[in-house]
N, C-alpha and C positions, 0 to 999 in steps of 0.2 A: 108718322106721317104717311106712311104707306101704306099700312092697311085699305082706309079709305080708296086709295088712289088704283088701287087692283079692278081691272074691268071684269077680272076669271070670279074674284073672290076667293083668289087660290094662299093668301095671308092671313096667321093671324095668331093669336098671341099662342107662344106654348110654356112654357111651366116658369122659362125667366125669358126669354127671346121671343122676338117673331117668329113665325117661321111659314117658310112657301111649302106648300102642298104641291108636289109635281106631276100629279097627276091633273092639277087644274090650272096650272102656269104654263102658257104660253110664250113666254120672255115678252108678249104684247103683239108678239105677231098677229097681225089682221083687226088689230088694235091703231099701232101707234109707231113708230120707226125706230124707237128703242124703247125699253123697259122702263118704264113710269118711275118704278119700286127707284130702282136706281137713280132717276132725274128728280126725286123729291126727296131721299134720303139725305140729312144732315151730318151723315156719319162717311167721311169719302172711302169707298172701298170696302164696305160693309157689306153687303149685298155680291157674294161671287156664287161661279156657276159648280155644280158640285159635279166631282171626278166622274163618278159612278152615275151619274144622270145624264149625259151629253145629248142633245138630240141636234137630228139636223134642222136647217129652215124648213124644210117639207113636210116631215114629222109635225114640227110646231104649229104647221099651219093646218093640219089634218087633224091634231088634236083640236084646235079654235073651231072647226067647223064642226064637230061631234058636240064640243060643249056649248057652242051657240044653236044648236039642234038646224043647222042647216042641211045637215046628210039625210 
C-alpha cells in the first residue's frame, strides 16, 4: 500500500521487501505532516527510521526542494 502512496517515489520493491531509497525520502516533509508510508501501512511498526540515516527537519526539507527542482 505504500508504494503508491510516496509523493518522492523514494519505495519500492526490493528482492523480498519494500524498501525506501533515502536518498529520495523525505519522511514527507513539504509533503504532508507525517509519513504517508507510515499512515497507510497495515503492518503497525513496520516502517522505522534507520540508525545510520538520521537527518534533521532542515536536512529533509532541503532535500524536498532539490528533488522537486525548486532550488
Amino acid at each position: 500500500m505504500c508504494e503508491p502512496e510516496c509523493p518522492n517515489n523514494a519505495i519500492s520493491m526490493g528482492d523480498s521487501i519494500y524498501e525506501i531509497d533515502p536518498d529520495l525520502c523525505t519522511e514527507c516533509k513539504g509533503h504532508y505532516d507525517k509519513p504517508t508510508c507510515q499512515s497507510v501501512c497495515p503492518i503497525t511498526n513496520c516502517i522505522i527510521t534507520d540508525p545510520k540515516n538520521v537527518e534533521t527537519e532542515e536536512e529533509l526539507l532541503e532535500k524536498y526542494v532539490i528533488i522537486q527542482g525548486l532550488a
